[in-house]
Every structure is written in structure tokens, then in C-alpha cells.
PDB file with one MODEL, atoms N, CA, C and O in Angstrom:
MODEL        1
ATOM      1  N   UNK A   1       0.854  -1.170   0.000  1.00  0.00           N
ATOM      2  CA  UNK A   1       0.000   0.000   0.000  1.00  0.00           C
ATOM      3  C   UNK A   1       0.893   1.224   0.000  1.00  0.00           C
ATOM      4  O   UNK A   1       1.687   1.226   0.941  1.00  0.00           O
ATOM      5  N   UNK A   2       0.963   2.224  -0.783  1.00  0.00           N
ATOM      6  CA  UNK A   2       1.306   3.025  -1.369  1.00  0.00           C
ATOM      7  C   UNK A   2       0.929   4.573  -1.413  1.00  0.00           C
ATOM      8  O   UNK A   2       0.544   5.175  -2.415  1.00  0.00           O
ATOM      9  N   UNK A   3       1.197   5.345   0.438  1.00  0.00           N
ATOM     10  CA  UNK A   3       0.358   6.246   0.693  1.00  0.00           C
ATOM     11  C   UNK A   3       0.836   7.497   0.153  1.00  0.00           C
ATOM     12  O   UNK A   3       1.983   7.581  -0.286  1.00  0.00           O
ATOM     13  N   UNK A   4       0.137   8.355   0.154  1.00  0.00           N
ATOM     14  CA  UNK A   4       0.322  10.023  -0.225  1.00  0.00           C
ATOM     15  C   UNK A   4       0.756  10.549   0.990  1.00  0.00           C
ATOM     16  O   UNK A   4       0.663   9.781   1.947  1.00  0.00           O
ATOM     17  N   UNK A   5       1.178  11.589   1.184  1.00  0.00           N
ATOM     18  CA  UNK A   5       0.886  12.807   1.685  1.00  0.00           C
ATOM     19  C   UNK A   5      -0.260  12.989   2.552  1.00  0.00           C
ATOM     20  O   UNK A   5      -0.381  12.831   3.767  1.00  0.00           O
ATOM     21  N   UNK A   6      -1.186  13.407   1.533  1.00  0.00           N
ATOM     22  CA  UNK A   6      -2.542  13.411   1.453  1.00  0.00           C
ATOM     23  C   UNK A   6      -3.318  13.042   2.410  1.00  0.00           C
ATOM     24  O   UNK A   6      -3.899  13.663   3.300  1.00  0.00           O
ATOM     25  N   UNK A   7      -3.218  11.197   1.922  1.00  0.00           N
ATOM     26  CA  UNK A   7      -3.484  10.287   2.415  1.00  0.00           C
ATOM     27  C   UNK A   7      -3.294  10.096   4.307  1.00  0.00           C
ATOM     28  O   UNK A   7      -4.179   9.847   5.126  1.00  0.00           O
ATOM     29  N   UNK A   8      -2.216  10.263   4.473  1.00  0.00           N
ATOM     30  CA  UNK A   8      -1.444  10.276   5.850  1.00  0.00           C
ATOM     31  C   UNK A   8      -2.406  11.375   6.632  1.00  0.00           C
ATOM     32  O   UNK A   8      -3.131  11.181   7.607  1.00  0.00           O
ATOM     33  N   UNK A   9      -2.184  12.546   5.914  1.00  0.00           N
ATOM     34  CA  UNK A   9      -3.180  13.883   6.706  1.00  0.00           C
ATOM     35  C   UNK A   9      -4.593  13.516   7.028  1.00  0.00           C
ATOM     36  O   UNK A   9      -5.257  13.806   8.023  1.00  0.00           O
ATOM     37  N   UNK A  10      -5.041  12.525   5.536  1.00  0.00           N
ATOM     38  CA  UNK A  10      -6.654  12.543   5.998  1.00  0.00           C
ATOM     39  C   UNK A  10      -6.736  11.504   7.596  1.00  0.00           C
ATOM     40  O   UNK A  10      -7.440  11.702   8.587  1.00  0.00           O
ATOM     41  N   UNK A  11      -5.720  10.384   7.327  1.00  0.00           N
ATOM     42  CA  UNK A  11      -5.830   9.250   7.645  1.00  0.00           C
ATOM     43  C   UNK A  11      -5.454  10.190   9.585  1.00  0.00           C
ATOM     44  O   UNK A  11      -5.496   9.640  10.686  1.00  0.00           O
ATOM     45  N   UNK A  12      -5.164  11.520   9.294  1.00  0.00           N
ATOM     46  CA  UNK A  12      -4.316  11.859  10.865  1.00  0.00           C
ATOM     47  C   UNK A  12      -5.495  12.624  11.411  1.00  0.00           C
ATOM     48  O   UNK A  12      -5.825  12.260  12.539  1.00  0.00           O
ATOM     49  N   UNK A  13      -6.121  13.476  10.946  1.00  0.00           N
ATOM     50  CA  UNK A  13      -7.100  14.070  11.133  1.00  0.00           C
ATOM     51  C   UNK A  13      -8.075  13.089  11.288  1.00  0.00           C
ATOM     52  O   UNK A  13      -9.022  13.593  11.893  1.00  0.00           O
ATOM     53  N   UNK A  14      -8.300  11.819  10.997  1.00  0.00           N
ATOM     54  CA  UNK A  14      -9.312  10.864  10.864  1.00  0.00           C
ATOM     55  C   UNK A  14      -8.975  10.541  12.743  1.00  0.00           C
ATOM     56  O   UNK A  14      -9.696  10.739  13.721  1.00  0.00           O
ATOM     57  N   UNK A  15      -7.959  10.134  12.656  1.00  0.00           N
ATOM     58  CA  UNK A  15      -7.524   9.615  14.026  1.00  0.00           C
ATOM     59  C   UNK A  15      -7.733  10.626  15.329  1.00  0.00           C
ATOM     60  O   UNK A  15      -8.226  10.318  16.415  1.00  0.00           O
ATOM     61  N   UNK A  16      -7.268  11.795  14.954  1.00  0.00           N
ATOM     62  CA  UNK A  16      -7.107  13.234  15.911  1.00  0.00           C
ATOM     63  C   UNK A  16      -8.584  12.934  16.172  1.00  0.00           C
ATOM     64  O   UNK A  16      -8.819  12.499  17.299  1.00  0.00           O
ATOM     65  N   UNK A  17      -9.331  13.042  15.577  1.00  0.00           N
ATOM     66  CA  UNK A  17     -11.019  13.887  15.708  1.00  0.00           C
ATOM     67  C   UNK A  17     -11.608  12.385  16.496  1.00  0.00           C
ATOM     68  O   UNK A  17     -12.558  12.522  17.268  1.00  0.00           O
ATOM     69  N   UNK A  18     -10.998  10.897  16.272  1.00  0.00           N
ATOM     70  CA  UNK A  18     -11.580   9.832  16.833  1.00  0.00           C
ATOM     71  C   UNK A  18     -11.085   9.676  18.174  1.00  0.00           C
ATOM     72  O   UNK A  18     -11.812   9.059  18.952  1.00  0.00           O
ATOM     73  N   UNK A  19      -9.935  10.137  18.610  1.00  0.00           N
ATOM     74  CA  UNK A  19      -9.917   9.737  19.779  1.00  0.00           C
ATOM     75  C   UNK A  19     -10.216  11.268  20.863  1.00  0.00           C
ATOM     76  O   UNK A  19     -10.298  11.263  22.091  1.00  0.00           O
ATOM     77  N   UNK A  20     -10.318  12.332  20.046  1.00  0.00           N
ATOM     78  CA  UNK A  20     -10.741  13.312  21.181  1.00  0.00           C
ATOM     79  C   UNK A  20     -12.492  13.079  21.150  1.00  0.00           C
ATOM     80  O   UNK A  20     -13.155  13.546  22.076  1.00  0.00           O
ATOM     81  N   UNK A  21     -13.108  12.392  20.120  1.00  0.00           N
ATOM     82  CA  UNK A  21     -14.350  11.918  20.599  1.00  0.00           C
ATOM     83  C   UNK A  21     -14.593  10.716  21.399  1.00  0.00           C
ATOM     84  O   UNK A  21     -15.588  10.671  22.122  1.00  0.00           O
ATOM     85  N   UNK A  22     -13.972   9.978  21.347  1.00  0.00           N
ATOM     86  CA  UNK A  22     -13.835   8.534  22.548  1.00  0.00           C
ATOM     87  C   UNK A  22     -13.248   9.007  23.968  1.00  0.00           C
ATOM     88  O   UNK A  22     -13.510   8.264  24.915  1.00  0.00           O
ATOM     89  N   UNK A  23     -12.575  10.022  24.194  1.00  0.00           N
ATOM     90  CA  UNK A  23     -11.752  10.476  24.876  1.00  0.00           C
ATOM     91  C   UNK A  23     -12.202  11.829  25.410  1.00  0.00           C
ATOM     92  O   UNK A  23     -11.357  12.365  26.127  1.00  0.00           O
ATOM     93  N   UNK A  24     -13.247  12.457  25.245  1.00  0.00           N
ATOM     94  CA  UNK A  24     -13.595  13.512  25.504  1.00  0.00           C
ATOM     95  C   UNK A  24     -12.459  14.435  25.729  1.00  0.00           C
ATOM     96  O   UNK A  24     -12.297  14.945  26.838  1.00  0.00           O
ATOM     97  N   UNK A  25     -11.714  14.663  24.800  1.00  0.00           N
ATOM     98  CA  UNK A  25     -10.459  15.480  24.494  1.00  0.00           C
ATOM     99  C   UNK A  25     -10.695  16.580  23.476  1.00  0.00           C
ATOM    100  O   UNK A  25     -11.561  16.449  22.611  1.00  0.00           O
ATOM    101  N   UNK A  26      -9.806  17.847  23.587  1.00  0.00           N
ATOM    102  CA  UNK A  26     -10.292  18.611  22.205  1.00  0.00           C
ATOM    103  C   UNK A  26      -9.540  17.883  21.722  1.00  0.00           C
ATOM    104  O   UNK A  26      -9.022  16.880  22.212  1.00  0.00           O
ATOM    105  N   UNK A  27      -9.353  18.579  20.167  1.00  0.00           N
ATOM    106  CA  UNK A  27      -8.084  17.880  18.921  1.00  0.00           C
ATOM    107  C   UNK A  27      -7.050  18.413  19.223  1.00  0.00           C
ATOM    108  O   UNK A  27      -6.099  18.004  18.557  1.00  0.00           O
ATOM    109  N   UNK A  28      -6.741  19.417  20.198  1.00  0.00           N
ATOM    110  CA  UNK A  28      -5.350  19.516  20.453  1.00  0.00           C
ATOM    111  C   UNK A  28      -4.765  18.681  21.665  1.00  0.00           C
ATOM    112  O   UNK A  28      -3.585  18.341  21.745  1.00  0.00           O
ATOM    113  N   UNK A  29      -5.685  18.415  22.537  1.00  0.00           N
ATOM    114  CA  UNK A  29      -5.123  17.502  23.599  1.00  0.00           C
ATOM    115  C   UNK A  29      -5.081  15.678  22.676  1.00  0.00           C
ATOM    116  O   UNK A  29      -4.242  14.777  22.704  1.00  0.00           O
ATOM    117  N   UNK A  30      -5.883  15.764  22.245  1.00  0.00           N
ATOM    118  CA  UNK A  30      -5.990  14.263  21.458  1.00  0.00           C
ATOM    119  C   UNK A  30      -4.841  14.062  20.546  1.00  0.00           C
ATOM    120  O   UNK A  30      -4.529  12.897  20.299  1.00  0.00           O
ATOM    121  N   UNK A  31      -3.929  15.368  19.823  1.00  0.00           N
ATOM    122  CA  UNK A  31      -2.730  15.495  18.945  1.00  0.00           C
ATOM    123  C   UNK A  31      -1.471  14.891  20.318  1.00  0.00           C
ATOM    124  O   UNK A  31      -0.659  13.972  20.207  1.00  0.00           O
ATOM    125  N   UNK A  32      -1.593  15.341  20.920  1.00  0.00           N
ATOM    126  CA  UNK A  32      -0.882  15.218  22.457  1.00  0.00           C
ATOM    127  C   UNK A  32      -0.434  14.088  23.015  1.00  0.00           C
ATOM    128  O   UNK A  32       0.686  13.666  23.303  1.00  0.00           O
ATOM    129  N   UNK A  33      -1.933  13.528  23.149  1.00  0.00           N
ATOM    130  CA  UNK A  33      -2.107  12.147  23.434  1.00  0.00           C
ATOM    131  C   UNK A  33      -1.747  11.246  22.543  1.00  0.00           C
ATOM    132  O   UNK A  33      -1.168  10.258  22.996  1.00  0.00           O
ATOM    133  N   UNK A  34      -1.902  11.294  21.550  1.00  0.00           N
ATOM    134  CA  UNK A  34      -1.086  10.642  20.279  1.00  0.00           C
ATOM    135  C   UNK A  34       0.095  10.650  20.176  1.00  0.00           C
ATOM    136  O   UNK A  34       0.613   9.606  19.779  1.00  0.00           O
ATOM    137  N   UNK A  35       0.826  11.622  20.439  1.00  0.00           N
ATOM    138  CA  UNK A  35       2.080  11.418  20.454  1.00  0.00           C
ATOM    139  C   UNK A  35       2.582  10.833  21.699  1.00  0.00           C
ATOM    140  O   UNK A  35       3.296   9.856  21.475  1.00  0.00           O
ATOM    141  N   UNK A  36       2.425  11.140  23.042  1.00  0.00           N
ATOM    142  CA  UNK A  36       2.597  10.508  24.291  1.00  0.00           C
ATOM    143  C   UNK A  36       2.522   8.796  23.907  1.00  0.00           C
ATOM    144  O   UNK A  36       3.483   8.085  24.196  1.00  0.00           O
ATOM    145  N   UNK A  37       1.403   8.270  23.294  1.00  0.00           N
ATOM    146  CA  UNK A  37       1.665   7.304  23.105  1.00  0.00           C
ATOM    147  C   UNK A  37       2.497   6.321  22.623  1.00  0.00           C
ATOM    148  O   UNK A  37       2.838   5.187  22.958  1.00  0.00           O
ATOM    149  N   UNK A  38       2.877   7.632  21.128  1.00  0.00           N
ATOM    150  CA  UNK A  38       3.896   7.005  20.530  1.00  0.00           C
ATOM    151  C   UNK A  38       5.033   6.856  21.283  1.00  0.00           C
ATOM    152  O   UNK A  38       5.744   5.852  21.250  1.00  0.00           O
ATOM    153  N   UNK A  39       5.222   7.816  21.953  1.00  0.00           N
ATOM    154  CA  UNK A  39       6.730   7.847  23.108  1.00  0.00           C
ATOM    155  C   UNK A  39       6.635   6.761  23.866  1.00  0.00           C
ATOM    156  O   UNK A  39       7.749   6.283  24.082  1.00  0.00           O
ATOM    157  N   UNK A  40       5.474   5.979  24.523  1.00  0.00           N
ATOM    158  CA  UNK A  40       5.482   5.026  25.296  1.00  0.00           C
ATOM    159  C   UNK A  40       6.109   3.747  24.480  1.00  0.00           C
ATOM    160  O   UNK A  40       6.754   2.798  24.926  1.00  0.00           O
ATOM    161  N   UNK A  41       5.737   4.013  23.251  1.00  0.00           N
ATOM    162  CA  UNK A  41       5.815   2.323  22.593  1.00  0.00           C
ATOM    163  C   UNK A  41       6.847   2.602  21.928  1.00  0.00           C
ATOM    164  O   UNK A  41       7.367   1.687  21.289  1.00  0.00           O
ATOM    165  N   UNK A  42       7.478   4.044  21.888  1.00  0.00           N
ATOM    166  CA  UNK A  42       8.969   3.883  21.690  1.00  0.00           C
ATOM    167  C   UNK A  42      10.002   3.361  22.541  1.00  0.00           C
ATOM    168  O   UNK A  42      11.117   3.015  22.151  1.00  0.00           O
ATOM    169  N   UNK A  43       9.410   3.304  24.195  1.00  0.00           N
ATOM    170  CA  UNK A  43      10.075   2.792  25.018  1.00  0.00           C
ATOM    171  C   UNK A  43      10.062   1.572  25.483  1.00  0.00           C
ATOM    172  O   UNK A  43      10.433   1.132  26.571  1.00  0.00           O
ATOM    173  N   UNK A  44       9.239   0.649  23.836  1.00  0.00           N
ATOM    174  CA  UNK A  44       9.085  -0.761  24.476  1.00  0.00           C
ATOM    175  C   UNK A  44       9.979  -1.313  23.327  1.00  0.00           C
ATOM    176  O   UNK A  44      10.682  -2.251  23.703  1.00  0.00           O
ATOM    177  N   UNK A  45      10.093  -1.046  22.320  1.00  0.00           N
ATOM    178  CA  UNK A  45      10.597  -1.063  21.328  1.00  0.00           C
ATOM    179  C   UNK A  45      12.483  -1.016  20.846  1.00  0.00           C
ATOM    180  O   UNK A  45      13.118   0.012  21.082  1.00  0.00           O
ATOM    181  N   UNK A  46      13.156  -2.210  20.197  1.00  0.00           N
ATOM    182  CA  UNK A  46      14.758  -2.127  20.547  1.00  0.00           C
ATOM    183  C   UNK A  46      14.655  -1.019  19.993  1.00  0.00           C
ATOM    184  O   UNK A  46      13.729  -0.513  19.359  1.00  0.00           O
ATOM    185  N   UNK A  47      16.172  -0.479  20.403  1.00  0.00           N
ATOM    186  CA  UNK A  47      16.678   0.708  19.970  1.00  0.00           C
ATOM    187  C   UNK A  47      16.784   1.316  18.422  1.00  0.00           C
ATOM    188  O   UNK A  47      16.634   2.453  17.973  1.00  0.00           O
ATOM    189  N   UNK A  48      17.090   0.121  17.856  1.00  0.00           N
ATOM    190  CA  UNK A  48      17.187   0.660  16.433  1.00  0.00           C
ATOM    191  C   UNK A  48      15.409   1.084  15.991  1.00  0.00           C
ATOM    192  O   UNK A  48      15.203   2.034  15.235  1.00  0.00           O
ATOM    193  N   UNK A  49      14.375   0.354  16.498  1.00  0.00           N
ATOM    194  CA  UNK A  49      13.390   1.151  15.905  1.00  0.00           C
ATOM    195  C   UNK A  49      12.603   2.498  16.639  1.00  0.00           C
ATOM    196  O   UNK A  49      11.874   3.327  16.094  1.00  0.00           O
ATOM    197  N   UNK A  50      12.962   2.416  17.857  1.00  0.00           N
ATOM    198  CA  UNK A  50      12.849   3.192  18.832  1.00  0.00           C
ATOM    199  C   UNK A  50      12.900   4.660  18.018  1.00  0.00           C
ATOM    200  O   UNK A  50      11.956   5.440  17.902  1.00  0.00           O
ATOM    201  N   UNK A  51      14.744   4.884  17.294  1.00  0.00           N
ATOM    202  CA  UNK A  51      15.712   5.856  16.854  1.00  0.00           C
ATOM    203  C   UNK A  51      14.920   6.300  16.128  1.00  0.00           C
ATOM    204  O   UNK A  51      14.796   7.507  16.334  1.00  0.00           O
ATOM    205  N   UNK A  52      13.919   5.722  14.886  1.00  0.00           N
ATOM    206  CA  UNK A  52      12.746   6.303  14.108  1.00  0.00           C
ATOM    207  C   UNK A  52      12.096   7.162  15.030  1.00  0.00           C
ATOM    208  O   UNK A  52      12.217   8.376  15.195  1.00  0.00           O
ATOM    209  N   UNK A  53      11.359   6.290  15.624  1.00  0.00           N
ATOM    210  CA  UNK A  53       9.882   7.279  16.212  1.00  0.00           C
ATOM    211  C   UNK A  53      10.811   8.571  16.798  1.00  0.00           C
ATOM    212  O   UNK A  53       9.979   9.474  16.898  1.00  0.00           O
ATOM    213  N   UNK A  54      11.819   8.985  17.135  1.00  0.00           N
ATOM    214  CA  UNK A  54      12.828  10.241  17.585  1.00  0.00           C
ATOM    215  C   UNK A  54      12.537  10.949  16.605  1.00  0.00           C
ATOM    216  O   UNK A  54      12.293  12.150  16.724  1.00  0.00           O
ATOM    217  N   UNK A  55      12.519  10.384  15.600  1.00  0.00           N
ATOM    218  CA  UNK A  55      12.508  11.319  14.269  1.00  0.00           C
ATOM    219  C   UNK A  55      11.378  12.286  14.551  1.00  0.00           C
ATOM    220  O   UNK A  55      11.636  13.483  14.427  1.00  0.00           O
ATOM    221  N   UNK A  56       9.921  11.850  14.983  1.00  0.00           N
ATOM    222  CA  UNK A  56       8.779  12.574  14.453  1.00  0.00           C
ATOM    223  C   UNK A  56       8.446  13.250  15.720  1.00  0.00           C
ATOM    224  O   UNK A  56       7.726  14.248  15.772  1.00  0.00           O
ATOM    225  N   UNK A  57       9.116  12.546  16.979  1.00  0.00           N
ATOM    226  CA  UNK A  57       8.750  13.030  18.375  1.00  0.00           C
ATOM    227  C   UNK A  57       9.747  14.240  18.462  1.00  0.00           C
ATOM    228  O   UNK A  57       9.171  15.296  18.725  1.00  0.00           O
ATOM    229  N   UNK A  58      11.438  14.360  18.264  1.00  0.00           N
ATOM    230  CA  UNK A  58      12.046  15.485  18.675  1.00  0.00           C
ATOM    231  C   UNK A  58      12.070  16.625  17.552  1.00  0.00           C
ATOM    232  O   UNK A  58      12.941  17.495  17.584  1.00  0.00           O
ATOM    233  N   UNK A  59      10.793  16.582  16.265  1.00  0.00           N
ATOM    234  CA  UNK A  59      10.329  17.060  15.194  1.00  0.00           C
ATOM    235  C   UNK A  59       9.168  18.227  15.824  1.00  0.00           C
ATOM    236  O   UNK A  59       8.904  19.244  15.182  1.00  0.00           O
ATOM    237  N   UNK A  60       8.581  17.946  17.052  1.00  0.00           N
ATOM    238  CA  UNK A  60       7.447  18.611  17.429  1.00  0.00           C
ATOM    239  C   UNK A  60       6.486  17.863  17.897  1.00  0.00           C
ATOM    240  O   UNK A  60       5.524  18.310  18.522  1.00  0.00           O
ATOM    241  N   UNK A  61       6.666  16.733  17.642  1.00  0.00           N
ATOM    242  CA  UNK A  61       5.450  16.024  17.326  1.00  0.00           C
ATOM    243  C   UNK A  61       4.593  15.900  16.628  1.00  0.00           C
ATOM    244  O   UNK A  61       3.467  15.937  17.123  1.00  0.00           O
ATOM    245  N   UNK A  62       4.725  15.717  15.312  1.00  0.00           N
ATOM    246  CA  UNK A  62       4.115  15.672  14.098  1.00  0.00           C
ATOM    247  C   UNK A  62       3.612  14.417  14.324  1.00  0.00           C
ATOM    248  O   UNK A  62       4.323  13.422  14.468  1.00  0.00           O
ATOM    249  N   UNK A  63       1.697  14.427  14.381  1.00  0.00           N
ATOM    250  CA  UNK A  63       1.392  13.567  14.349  1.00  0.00           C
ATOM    251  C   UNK A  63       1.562  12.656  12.907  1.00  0.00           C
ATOM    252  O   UNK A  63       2.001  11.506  12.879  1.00  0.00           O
ATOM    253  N   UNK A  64       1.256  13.187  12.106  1.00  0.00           N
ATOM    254  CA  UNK A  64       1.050  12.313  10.280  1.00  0.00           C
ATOM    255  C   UNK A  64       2.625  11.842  10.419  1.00  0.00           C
ATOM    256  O   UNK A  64       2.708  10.631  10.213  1.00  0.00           O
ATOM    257  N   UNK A  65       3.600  12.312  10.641  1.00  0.00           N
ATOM    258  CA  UNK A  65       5.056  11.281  10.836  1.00  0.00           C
ATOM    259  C   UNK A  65       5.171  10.700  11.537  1.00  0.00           C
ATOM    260  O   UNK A  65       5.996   9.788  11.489  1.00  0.00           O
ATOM    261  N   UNK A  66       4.035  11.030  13.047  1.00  0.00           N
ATOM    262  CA  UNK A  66       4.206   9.235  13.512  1.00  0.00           C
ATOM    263  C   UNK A  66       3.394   8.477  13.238  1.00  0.00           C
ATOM    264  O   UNK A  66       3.552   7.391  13.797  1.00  0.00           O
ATOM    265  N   UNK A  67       1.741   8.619  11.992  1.00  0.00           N
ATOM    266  CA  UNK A  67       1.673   7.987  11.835  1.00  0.00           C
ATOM    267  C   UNK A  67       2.264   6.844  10.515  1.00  0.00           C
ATOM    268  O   UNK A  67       2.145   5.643  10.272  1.00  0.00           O
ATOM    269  N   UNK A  68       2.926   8.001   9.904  1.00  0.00           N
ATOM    270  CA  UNK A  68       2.810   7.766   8.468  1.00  0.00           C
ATOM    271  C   UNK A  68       4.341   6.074   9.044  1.00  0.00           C
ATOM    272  O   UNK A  68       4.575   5.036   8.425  1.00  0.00           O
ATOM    273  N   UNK A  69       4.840   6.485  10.105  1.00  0.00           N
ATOM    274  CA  UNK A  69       6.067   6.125  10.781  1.00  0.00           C
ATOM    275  C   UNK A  69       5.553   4.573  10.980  1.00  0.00           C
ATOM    276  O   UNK A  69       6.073   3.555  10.522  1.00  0.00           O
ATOM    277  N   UNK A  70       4.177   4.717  11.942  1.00  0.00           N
ATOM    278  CA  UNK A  70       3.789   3.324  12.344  1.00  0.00           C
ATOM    279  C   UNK A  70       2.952   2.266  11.187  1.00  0.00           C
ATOM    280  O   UNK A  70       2.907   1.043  11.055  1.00  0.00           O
ATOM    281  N   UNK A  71       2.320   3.458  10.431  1.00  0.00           N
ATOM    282  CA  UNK A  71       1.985   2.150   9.185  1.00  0.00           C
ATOM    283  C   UNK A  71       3.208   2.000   8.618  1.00  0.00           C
ATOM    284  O   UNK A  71       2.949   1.073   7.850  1.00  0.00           O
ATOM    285  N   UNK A  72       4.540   2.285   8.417  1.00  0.00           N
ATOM    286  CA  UNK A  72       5.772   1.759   7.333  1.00  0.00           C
ATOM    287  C   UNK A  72       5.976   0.336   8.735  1.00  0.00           C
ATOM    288  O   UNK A  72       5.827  -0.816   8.324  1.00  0.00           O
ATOM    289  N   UNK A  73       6.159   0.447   9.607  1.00  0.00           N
ATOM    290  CA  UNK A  73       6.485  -0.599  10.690  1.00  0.00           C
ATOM    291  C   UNK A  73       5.737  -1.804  10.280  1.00  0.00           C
ATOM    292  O   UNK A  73       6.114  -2.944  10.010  1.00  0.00           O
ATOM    293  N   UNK A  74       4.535  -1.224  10.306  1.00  0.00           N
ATOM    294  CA  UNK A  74       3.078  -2.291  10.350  1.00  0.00           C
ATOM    295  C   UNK A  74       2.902  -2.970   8.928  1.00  0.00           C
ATOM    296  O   UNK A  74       1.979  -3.739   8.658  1.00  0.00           O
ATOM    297  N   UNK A  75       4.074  -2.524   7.907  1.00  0.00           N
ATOM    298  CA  UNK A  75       3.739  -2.902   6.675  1.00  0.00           C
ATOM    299  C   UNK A  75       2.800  -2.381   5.719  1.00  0.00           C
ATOM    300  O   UNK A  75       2.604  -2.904   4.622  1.00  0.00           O
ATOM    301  N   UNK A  76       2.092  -1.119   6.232  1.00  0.00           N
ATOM    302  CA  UNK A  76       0.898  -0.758   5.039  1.00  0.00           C
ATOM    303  C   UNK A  76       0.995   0.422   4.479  1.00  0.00           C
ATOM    304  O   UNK A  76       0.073   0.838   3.777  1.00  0.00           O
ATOM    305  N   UNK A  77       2.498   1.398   4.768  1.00  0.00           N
ATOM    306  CA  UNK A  77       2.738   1.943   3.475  1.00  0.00           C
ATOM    307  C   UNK A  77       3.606   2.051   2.378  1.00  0.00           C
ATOM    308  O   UNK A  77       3.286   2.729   1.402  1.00  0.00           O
TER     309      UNK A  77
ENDMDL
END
């Protein structure tokens, strides 16, 4: 699977807006929380893949690079 840009943004905004509604979060605390997470499962994770998710976390926290980060892991982009 073969994502865009685009794709990643809709697919981030899709996510942002789902968990500050499951979560009674705005979309900026839910952007937050998304990344916090990613930091957690960077800390379960060996080092060499860990060194990725650094990429998108000491970036700002760009959510669409961590996700675009965890579908290349997961195999689906």
C-alpha cells in the first residue's frame, strides 16, 4: 500500500477527531495524546526502531510522521 501525503493527513485528522471523541479530548489535547503514546511504545521497542519514532517526536510532534512512521512498521505503506 502506497500512501500520499494526502493520504497520511486525511488518515491523521481521521484519528485526531476519533480519539478526542472517545476520549472527551479537544483535537489539540488528542494530537498530544497521540504522540505521548507514541513515546510510550517507543520505550518498548529495541533501539534501532525506537531511533525512528525520535525522528517525528524530537520534530514537534508531528502527528502524520508518527503515523505515516507506524503504518511503514506495520507494513501498510
Amino acid at each position: 500500500m502506497n500512501l500520499s501525503a494526502a493520504d497520511i493527513s486525511k488518515m491523521t485528522d481521521q484519528l485526531v477527531k476519533a480519539v478526542a471523541q472517545k476520549a472527551g479530548l479537544t483535537e489539540d489535547q488528542s494530537r498530544k495524546a497521540i504522540v505521548a503514546a507514541f513515546e510510550v511504545l517507543k520505550e518498548q521497542l529495541p533501539a534501532s526502531v525506537a531511533a525512528d519514532v525520535d525522528t517525528f517526536v524530537t520534530g514537534g510532534g508531528d502527528v502524520d510522521g508518527a503515523l505515516q512512521w507506524f503504518l511503514g512498521l506495520v507494513g501498510k505503506k
